[in-house]
C-alpha positions in Angstrom: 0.0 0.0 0.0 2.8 2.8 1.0 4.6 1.7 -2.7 1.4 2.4 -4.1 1.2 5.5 -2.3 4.7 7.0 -3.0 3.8 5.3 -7.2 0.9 7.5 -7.2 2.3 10.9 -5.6 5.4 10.6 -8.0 2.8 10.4 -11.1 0.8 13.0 -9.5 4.2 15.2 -9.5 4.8 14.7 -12.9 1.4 16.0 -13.7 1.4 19.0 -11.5 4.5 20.3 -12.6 4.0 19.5 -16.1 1.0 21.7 -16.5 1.4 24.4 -13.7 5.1 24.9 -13.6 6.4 24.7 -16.4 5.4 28.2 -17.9 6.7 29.7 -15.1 10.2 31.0 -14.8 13.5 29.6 -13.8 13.9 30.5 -10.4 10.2 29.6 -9.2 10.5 26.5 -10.7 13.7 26.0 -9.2 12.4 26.5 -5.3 9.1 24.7 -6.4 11.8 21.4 -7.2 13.1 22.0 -3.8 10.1 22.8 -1.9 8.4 19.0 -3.8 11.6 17.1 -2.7 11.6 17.7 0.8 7.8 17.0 0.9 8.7 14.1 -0.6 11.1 12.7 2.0 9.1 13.6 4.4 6.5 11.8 2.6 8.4 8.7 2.4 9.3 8.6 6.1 6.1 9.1 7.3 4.9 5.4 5.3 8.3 3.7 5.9 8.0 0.5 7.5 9.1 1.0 11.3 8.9 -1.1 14.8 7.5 1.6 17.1 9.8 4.2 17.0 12.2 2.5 15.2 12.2 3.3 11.1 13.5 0.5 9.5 12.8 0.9 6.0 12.0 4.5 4.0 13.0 5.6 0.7 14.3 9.2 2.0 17.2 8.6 -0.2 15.2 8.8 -3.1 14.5 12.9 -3.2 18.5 13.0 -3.1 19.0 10.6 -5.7 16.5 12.6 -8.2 18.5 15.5 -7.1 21.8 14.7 -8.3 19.8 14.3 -11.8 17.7 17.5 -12.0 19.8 20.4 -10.3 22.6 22.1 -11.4 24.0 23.5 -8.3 25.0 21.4 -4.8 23.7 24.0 -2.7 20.9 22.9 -3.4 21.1 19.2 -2.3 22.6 20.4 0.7 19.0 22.6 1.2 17.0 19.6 0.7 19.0 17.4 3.2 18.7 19.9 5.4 14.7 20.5 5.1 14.4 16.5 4.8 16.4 16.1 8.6 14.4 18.6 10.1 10.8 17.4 8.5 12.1 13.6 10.8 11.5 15.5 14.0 7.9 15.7 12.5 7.2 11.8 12.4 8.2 10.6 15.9 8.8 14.1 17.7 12.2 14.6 19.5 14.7 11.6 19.9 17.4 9.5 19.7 16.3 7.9 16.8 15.0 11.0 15.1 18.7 12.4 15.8 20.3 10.0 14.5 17.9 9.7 11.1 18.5 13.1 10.5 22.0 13.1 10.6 22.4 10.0 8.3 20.3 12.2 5.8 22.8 15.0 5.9 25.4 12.8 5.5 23.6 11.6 2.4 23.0 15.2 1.2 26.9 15.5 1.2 27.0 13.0 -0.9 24.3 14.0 -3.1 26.4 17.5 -3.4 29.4 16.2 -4.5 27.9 13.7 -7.1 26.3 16.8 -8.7 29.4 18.8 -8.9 31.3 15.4 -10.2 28.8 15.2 -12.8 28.9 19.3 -13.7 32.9 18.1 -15.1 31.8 14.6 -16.7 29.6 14.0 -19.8 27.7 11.5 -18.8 24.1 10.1 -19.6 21.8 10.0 -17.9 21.8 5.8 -17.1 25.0 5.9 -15.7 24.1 9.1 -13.7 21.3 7.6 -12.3 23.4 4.4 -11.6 26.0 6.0 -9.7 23.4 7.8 -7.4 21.3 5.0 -6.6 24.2 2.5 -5.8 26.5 5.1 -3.5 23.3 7.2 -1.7 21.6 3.6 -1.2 25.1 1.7 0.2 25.6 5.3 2.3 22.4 4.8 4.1 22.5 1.1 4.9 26.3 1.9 6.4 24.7 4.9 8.3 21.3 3.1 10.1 24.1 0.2 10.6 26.3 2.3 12.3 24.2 4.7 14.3 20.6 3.3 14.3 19.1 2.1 17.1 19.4 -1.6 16.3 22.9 -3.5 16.5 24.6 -3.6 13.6 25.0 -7.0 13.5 21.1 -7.9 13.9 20.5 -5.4 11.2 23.1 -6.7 9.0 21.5 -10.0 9.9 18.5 -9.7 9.4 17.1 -6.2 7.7 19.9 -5.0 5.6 19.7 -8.0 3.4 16.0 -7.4 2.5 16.5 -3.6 2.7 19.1 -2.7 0.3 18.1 -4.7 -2.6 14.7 -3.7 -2.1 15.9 0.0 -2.1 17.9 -0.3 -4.8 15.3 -1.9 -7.1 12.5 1.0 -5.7 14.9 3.7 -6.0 15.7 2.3 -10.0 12.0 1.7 -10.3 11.2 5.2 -9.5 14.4 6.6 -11.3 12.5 5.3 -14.3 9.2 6.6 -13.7 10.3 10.0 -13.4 12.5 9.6 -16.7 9.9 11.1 -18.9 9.8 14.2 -16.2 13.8 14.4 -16.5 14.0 14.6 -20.5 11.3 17.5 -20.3 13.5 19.2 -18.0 16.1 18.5 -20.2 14.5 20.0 -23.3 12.8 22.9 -21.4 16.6 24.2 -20.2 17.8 23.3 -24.1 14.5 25.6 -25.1 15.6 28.4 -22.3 19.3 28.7 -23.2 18.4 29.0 -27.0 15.6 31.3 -26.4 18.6 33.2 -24.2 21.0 32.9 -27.1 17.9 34.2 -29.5 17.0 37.5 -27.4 20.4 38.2 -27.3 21.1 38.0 -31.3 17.7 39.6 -31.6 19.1 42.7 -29.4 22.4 42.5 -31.4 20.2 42.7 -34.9 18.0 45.9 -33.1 21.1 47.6 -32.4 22.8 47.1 -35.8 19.5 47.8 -37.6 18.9 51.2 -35.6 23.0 51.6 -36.0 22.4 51.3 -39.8 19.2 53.7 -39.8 21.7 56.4 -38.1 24.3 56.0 -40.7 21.6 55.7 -43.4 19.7 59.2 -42.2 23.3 60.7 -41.8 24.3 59.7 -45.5 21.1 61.1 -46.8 21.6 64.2 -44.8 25.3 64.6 -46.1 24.2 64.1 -49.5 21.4 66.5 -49.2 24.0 69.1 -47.5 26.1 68.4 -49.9 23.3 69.1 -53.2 22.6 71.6 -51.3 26.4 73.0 -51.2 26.4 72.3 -55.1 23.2 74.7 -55.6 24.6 77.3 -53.2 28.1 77.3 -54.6 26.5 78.0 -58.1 24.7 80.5 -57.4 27.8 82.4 -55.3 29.8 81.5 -58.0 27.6 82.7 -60.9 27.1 86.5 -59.5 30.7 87.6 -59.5 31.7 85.5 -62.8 29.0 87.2 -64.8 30.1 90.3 -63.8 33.2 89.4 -64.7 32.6 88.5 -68.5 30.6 91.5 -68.9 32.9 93.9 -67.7 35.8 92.1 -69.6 33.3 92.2 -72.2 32.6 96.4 -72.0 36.1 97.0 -71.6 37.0 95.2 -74.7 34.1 97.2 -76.8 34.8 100.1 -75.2 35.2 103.2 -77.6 36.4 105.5 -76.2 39.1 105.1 -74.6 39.9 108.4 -72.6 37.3 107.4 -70.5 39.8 105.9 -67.9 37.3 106.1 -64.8 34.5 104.6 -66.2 37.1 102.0 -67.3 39.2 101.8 -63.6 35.4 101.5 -62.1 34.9 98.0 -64.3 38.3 96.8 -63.2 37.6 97.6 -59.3 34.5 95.6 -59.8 36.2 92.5 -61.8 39.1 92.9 -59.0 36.2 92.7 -56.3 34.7 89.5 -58.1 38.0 87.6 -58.5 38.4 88.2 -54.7 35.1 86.3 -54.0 35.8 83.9 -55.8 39.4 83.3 -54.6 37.5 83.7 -51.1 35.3 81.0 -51.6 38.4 78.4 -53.3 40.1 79.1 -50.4 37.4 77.9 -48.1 36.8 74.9 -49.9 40.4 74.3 -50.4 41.1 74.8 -46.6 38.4 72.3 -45.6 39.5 70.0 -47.6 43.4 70.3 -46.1 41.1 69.5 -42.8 39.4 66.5 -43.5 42.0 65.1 -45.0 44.8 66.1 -42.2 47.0 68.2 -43.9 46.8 71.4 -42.1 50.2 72.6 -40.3 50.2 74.5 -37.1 52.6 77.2 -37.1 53.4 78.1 -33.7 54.6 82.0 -33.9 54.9 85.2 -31.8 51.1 86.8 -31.8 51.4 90.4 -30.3 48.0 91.6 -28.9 47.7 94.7 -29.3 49.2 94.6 -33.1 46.2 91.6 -33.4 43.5 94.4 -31.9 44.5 97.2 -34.0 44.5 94.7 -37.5 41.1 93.8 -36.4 40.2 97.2 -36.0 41.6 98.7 -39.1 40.0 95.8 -41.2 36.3 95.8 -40.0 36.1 99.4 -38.5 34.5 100.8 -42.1 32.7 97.6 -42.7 30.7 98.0 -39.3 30.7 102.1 -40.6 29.2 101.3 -43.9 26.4 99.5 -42.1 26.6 102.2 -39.2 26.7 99.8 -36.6 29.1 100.2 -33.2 32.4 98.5 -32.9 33.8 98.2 -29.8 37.1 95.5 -28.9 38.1 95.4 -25.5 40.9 93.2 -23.3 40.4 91.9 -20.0 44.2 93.6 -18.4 45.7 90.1 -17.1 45.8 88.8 -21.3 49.2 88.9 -22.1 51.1 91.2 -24.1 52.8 88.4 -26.1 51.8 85.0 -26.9 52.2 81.7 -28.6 50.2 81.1 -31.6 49.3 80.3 -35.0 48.0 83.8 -36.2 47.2 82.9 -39.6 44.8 80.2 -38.2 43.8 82.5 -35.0 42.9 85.5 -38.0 41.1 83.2 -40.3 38.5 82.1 -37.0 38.0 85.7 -35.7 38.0 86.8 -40.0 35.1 84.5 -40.0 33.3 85.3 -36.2 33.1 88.9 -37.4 32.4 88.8 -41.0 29.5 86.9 -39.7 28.3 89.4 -37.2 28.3 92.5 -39.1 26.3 90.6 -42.2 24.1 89.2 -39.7 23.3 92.4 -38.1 21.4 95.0 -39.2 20.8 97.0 -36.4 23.0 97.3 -32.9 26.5 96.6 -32.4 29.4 94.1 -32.5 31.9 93.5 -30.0 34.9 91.5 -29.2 35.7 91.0 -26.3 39.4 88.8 -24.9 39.9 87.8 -21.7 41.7 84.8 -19.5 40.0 82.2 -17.9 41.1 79.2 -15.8 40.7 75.7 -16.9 39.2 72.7 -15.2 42.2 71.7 -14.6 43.7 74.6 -12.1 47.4 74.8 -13.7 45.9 75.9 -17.0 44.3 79.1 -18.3 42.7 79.6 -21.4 42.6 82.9 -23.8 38.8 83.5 -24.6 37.8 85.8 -27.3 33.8 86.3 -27.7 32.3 87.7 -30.5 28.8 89.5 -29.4 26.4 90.9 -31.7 22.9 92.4 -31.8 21.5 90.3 -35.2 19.3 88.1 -35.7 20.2 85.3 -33.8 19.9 81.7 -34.2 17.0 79.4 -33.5 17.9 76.0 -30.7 17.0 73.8 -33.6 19.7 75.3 -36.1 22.5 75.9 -33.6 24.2 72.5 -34.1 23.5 72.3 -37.7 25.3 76.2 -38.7 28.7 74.1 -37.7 28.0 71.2 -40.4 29.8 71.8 -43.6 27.8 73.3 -46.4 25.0 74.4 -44.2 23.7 77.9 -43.2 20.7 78.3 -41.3 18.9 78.7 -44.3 19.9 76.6 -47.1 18.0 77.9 -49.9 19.9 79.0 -53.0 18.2 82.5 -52.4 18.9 82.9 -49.3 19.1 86.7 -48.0 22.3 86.3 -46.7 24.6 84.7 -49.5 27.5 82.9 -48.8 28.9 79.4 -48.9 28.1 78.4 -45.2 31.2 76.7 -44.9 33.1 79.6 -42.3 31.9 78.2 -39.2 32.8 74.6 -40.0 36.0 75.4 -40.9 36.3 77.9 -37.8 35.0 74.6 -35.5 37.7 72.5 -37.3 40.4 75.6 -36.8 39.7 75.7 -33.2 40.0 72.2 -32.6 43.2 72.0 -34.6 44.7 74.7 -32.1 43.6 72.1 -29.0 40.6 74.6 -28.7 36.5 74.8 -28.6 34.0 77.3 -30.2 30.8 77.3 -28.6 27.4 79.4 -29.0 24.8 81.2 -27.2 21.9 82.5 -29.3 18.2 83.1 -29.2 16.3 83.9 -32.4 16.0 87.5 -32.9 18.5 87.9 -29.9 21.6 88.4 -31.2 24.5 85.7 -30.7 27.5 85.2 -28.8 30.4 82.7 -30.3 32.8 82.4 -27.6 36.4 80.6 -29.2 38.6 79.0 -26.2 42.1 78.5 -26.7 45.2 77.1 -24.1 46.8 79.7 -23.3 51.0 79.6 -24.1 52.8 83.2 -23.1 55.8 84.2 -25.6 58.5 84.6 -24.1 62.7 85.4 -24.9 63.7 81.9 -23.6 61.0 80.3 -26.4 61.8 82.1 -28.7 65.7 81.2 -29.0 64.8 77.5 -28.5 62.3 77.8 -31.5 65.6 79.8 -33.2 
């Protein structure tokens, strides 16, 4: 009847954890395993075959066996010994007896936990797996009740072990094969898990590449629309001063009468004025290009500042006149009289910074202001000249995009504004070239402040002999 019993819970087991557990996840599943094994050693205790107190025959082994075939991890054989031990005290309350079962069932857990971390380092099937655990966990326990049970070992050598031990080989094998079914599900549900693992993994690898490929696809179609864009613009800047340059050429050659030497010197001034533009506009393609492709030199040289204020004063002075806006260029008094730079480079930003201001401002003033800042790190300053005006500012959605190449903040052919929009790009590139930044502070309508950061290196006699 307890066979029958123990046949009918282990089928019942199957079932339950077949169709309720299986869905759920890994860990649950996990303590459920635990939580069904211990019941069921306390399950077989409670209808072993005893003599008053005195258990003579359970299959407690058997949750321990099944262990060392369905976990992973030792720990938790050692967990179900454990909970098995104390679920003895249950059946026959507080004794001897009870002592002693218990601790032959942590001995056996020991055992349990080392077959399972053996078999974690061999390949082995499952038959021999099973094999091994039935014959060692079963001779374990017969040497344990022999030793430390409450009858002689002799008499239960004599007259118990005999019947015991085959019979709980043949049940534990018996049951081993039952629950052989339940063991190749597990098998093929962690096969299903890892691969379903493996498959969210490659499936986040492919999301990641795809949305990686999107980016690089949106930022070709945006260069290549910068670039048509730079094509269009280009044309038309280039189109303006070459026409006038044929047509002049063109006058001049027909031109009759040839006294007339200031309508004629007014035609050249213009043609000179449209070959400048032109050059201009080479040069800015030209000096990109050197950019992009590394080949811009730094020449470190003397810069004097006051001989770099008055140039800047003497060359945009009547420009800012002509459009009768202020001009005002002030220095903080701790920048230095002297110091170490490329000026051709440092010219061409500032050229750029200004030009920009006074044909984006109508109305107000420019300024440019230089002054010395510390560093974040505090044995470093930095030379800051700002370029403030009163124009029309720049909206927070076109503030990154005025430093691509080829781009303006409007990039229609007929834009109000003309030029190639490739000055502050190359202006960005300059700066960084000089181990520098150019940042922005704008609001539409607001004006705009470019602030360009550069280390600061002082000239002095000693540095210059060494550069000698």
């Amino acid at each position: 009847m307890n066979i029958c019993i123990l046949i009918t819970c282990a089928y019942l087991f199957n079932l339950i954890f077949k169709y309720t557990l299986q869905q759920a996840s890994w860990n649950v599943r996990q303590i459920a395993l635990v939580a069904i094994f211990i019941s069921s050693g306390w399950l077989t205790m409670f209808f072993g075959v005893r003599i008053s107190e005195h258990m003579l025959f359970d299959l407690r082994a058997l949750p321990l066996i099944f262990g060392t075939l369905f976990f992973r991890k030792y720990s938790l054989l050692l967990i179900i010994g454990l909970g098995i031990a104390l679920a003895r005290y249950t059946i026959t309350g507080i004794s001897p007896q009870a002592f002693t079962g218990s601790m032959n069932i942590l001995l056996l857990s020991f055992l349990a936990a080392f077959l399972v971390a053996l078999y974690q380092k061999r390949n082995w099937s499952y038959k021999k797996k099973a094999l091994i655990s039935i014959l060692s966990i079963n001779t374990l326990q017969v040497i344990g009740i022999a030793s430390f049970g409450a009858v002689k070992t002799s008499v239960y050598l004599a007259t118990v072990g005999i019947y015991t031990y085959p019979t709980g080989l043949i049940l534990s094998a018996f049951f081993v094969f039952i629950i052989r079914d339940f063991y190749s599900e597990q098998l093929q549900a962690n096969k299903i898990r890892n691969m379903n693992i493996i498959l969210r993994k490659q499936t986040k690898q492919l999301l990641e590449s795809k949305r990686e490929l999107e980016q690089q696809a949106h930022q070709l179609t945006l260069t290549s629309t910068y670039k048509s864009q730079f094509i269009a613009n280009m044309s038309h800047e280039f189109k303006t001063p070459l026409n006038c340059i044929i047509v002049l050429s063109e006058l001049i050659r027909e031109h009759d009468d040839p006294a007339n030497y200031q309508e004629i010197n007014e035609y050249a001034g213009i043609i000179h004025t449209s070959g400048n533009e032109l050059l201009f506009m080479l040069n800015s393609v030209l000096d990109l290009s050197k950019i992009e492709a590394g080949k811009m030199d730094i020449v470190w040289q003397p810069v004097v500042m006051e001989e770099l204020v008055y140039y800047i004063r003497q060359q945009f002075q009547p420009l800012a006149d002509a459009q009768k806006l202020r001009f005002d260029i002030t220095a903080a008094p701790d920048v230095p009289a002297m110091i170490r730079m490329d000026a051709q480079k440092l010219n061409q930003i500032l050229r750029n910074l200004l030009m920009n201001a006074i044909k984006f401002t109508e109305q107000g003033s420019i300024k440019l202001e230089v002054e010395v800042r510390p560093h974040s790190d505090a044995s470093a300053n930095w030379i800051v000249f700002t370029v403030e005006d009163t124009g029309i500012g720049i909206a927070s959605d076109k503030q990154q995009l005025i430093f691509e190449a080829f781009q303006q903040g409007d990039g229609a052919s007929n834009r109000k504004y003309g030029g190639t929009g490739l000055g502050l790009s190359i202006s960005l590139q300059l700066a960084k070239l000089l181990g520098g930044t150019l940042s922005l502070q704008s609001e539409k309508d607001q004006g705009s402040r470019f602030s360009l950061s550069l280390p600061l290196h002082e000239w002095d006699a000693q540095m210059e002999e060494a550069e000698e």
